[in-house]
C-alpha positions as CSV (number, residue, x, y, z in Angstrom):
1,X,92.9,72.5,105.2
2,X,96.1,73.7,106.0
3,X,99.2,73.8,104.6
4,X,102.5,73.7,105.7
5,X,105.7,75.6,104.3
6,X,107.0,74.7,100.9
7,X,110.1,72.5,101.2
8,X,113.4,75.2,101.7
9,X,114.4,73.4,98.2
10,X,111.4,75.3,96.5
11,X,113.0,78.5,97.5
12,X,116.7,77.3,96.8
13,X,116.0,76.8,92.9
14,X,114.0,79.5,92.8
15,X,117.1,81.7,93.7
16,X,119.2,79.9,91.2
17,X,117.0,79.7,88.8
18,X,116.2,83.6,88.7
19,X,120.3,84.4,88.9
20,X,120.3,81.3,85.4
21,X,117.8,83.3,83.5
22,X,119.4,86.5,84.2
23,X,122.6,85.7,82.7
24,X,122.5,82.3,80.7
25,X,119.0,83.0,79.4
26,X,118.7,86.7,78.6
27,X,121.8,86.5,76.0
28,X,120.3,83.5,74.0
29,X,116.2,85.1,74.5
30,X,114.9,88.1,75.9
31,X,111.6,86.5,76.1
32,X,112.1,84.1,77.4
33,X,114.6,85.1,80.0
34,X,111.8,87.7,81.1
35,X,109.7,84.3,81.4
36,X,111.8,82.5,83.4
37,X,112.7,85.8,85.7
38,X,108.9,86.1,86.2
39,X,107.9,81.6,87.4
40,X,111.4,82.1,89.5
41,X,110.5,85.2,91.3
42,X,106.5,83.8,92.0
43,X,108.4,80.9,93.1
44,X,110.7,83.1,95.5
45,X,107.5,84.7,96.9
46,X,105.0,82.2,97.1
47,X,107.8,80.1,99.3
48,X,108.0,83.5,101.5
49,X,104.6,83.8,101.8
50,X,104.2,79.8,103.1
51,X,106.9,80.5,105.5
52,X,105.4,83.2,107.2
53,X,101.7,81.3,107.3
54,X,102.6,78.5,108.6
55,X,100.9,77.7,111.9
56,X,102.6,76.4,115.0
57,X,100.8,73.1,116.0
58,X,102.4,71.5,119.6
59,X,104.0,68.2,117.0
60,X,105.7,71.3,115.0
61,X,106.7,72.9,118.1
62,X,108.4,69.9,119.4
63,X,110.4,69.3,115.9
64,X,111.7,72.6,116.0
65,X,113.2,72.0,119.4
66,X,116.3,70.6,117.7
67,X,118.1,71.6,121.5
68,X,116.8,68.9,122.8
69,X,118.7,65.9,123.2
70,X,116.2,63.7,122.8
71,X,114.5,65.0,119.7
72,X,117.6,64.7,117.7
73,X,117.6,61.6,118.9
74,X,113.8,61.0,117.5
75,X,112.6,59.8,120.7
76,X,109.3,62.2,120.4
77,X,108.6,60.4,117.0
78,X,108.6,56.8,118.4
79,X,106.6,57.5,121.1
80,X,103.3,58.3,118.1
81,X,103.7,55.0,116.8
């Protein structure tokens, strides 16, 4: 099976998140701040790490081809159907 990349809002609240528990969370707990700093940063990571796996099938190929006229369009989606 394989997986695509995590959605880029994965990596966005893992970002605020982390910068949150470094200076909301750490004054009220230091425990749990060091909690939250560790899920946010596996979170930053693990969406790094689907990024650069991610495998380049022709469909994905022709959605990153945002260039194209016709694929902003959606042309290259109704034509599947």
């Amino acid at each position: 099976m394989d997986a695509g990349p995590l959605p880029h809002e994965w990596m966005l609240v893992s970002i605020i998140g982390f910068f949150v528990s470094v200076f909301l969370i750490h004054d009220m707990s230091l425990t749990w701040g060091l909690l939250f700093d560790i899920v946010f940063l596996i979170m930053f990571i693990s969406s790094i790490i689907s990024m650069s796996r991610d495998s380049l099938e022709p469909d994905h190929l022709e959605e990153l081809a945002v260039h194209k006229k016709s694929v902003r369009a959606g042309h290259h989606r109704k034509k599947k159907k």
